[in-house]
C-alpha positions as CSV (number, residue, x, y, z in Angstrom):
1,X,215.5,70.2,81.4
2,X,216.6,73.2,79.6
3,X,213.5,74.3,78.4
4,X,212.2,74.1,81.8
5,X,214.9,75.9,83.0
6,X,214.1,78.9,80.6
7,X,210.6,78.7,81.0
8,X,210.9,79.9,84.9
9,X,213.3,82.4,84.0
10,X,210.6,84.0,81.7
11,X,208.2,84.1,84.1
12,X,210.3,85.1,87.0
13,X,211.4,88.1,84.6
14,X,208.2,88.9,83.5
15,X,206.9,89.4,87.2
16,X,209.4,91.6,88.2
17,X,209.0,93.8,85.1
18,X,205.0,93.6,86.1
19,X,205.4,95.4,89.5
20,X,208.0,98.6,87.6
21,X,206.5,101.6,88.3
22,X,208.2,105.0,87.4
23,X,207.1,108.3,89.0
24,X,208.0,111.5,89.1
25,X,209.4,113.1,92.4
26,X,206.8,110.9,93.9
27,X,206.6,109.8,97.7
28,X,204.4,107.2,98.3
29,X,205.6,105.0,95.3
30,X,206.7,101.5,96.8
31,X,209.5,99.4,95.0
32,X,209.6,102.3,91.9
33,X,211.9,104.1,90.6
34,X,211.6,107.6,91.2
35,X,212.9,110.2,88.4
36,X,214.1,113.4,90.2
37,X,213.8,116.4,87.3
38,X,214.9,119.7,89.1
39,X,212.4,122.1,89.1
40,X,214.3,125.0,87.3
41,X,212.6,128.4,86.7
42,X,211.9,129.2,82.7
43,X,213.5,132.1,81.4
44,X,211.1,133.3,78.6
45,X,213.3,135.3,77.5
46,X,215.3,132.7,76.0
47,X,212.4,131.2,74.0
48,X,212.5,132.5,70.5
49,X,209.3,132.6,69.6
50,X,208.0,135.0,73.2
51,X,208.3,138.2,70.6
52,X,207.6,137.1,67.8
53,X,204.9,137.7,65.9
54,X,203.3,134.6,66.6
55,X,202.3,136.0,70.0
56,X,203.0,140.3,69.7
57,X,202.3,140.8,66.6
58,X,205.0,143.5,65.7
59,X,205.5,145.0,69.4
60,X,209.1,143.9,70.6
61,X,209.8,147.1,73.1
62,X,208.6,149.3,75.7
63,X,207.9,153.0,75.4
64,X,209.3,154.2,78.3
65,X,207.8,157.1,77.9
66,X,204.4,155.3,79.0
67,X,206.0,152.7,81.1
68,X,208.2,152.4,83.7
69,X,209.8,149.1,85.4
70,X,209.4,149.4,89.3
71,X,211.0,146.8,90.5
72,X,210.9,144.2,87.8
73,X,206.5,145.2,87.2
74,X,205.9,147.1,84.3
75,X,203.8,150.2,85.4
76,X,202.0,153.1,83.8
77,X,203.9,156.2,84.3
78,X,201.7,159.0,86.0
79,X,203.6,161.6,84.6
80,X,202.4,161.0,81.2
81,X,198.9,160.2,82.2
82,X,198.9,163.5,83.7
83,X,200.8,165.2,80.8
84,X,197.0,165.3,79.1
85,X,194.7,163.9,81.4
86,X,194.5,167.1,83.7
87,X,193.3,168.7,81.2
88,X,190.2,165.6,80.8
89,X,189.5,165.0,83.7
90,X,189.1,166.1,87.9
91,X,191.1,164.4,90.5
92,X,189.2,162.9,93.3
93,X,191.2,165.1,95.5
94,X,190.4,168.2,94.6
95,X,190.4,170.3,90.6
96,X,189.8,173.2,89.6
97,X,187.0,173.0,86.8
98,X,186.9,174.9,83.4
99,X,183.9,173.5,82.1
100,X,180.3,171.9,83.4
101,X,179.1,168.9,84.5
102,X,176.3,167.1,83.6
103,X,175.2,165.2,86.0
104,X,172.6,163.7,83.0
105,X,169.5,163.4,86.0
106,X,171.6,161.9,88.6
107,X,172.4,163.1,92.6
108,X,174.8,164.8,94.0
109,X,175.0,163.3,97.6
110,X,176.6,164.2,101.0
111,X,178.2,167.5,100.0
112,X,179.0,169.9,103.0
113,X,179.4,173.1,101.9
114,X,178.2,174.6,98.4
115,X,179.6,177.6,97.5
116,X,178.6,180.0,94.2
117,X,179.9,182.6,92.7
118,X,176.9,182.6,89.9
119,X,173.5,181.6,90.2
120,X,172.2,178.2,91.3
121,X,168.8,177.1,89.4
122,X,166.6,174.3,91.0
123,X,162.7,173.4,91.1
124,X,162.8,174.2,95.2
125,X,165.1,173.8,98.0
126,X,164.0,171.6,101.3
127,X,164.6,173.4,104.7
128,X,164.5,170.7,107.1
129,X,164.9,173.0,109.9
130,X,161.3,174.6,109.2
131,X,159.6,171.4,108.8
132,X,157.7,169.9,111.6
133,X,155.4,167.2,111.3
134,X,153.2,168.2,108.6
135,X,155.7,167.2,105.7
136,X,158.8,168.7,103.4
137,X,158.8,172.4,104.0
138,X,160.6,174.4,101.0
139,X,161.7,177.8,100.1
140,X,158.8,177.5,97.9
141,X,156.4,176.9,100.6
142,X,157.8,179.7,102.4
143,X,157.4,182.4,99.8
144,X,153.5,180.5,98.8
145,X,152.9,180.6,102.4
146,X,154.8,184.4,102.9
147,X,154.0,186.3,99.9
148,X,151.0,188.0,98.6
149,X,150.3,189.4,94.6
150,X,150.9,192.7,94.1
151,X,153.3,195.3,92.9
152,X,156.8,195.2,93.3
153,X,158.8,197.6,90.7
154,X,157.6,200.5,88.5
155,X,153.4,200.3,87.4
156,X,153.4,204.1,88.0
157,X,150.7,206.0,86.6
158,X,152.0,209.8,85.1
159,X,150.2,211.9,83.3
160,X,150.4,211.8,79.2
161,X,148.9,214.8,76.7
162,X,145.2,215.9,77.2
163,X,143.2,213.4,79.3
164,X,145.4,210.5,78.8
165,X,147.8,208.6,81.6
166,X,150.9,206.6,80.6
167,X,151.8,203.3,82.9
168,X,155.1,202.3,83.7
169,X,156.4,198.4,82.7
170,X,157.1,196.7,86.1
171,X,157.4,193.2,87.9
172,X,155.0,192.2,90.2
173,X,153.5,188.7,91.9
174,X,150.7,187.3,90.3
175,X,148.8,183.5,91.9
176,X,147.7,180.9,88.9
177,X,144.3,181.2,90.6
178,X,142.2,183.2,92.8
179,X,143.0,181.4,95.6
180,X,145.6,182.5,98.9
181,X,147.6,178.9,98.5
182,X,147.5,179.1,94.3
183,X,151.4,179.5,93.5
184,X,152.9,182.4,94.0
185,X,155.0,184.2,90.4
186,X,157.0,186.7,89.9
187,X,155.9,188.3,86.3
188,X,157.0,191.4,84.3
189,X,154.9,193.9,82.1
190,X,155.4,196.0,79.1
191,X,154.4,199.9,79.8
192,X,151.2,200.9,78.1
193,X,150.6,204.8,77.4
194,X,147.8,207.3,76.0
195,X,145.4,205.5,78.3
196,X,142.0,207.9,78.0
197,X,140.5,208.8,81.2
198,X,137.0,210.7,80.5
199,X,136.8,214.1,82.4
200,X,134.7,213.5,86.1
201,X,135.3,209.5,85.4
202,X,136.7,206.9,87.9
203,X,139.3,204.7,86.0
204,X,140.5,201.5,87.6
205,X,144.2,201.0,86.0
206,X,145.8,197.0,86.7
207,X,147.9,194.7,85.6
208,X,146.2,191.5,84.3
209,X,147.9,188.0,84.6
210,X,146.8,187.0,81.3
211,X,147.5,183.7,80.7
212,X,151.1,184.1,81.7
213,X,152.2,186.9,79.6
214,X,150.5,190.1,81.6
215,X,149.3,193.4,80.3
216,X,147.9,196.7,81.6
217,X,144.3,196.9,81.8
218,X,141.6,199.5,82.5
219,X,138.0,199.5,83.7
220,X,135.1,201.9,85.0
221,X,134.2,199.7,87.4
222,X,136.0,197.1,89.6
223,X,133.2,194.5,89.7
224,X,134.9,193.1,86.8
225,X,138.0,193.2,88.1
226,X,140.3,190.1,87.6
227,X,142.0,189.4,90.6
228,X,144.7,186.9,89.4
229,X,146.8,189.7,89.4
């Protein structure tokens, strides 16, 4: 009777200890008990390890020269950024430049107004407001289209010692070919003197395009006269 007595008390004991379940602030656990830990915030700066060199190597401070706490956030002070940056760089709102830019290729896009004090270099400038529907119209179309070869400063002809005549150096507009729509250069030429002109002789004095490097010329006659000038 004993023994059978202890036996049940096993077993009830055992099935009670079979339905124990523990959780952790948990809800929807029936017939458990629940272990409430308070939810307490860390301070890191008690850990004794959070500057050491396990994790910061040797930095254990701020230089507040660089840095300054705004409300509990560290933040980059301006003032020192700008100590030696406004000397690197422009400001999005407006700088005044002291060197170039190199805009390596790329476009400059959307600018109103362009203003220069020096000279501004590109291959051609659009002019939308001259193009109609036969394509881009440029400044360089314009002065194609506008301009003709011919003389512009100095070529004059004086007259040197004997029967001689000096020429002038000048600038002028000389076409790549003999053609009206050829492109249309501006060239200069060296001056050229003690050019012989035979007594009761018709001499025909240009200036000849010459591959891109022009030089005076003379002829007796004008049917050989090069025209790409």
């Amino acid at each position: 009777m004993k023994f059978l007595y202890l036996f049940l008390f096993i077993f009830l004991f055992s099935s009670v200890s079979a339905g124990l379940d523990i959780g952790y602030n948990s809800e929807d656990i029936i017939d458990s008990v629940i272990l409430n830990v308070p939810e307490t915030p860390i301070n890191y700066s008690l850990i004794p390890t959070v500057n050491s060199s396990d994790w910061w190597g040797s930095l254990n401070t701020v230089n507040t020269t660089q840095f300054d706490n705004l409300a509990n956030v560290l933040n980059i002070d301006e003032g020192w950024l700008s100590s030696f940056g406004n000397a690197l760089w422009c400001k999005l709102t407006g700088c005044t430049m002291t060197g170039d830019i190199n805009m390596n290729g790329k476009d400059i896009n959307n600018i109103k107004n362009a203003n220069a004090s020096g000279n501004i270099t590109a291959n051609d400038f659009i002019i939308p407001n001259m193009t109609g529907n036969n394509g881009i119209y440029s400044v360089n179309n314009w002065f194609i289209n506008s301009g003709s070869p011919g003389q512009l400063i100095g070529g004059n002809i004086s007259l040197g010692s004997g029967i001689t005549v000096d020429v002038s150096s000048g600038t002028g507009l000389f076409r790549d070919a003999d053609d009206d729509t050829a492109q249309l250069r501006s060239y200069m030429w060296d001056a050229r003197s003690s050019i012989t002109v035979p007594t009761n002789s018709i001499m025909y004095i240009g200036v000849d395009l010459n591959s891109g490097t022009p030089i005076i010329v003379n002829t007796t006659t004008d049917a050989s006269w090069d025209l790409n000038y």
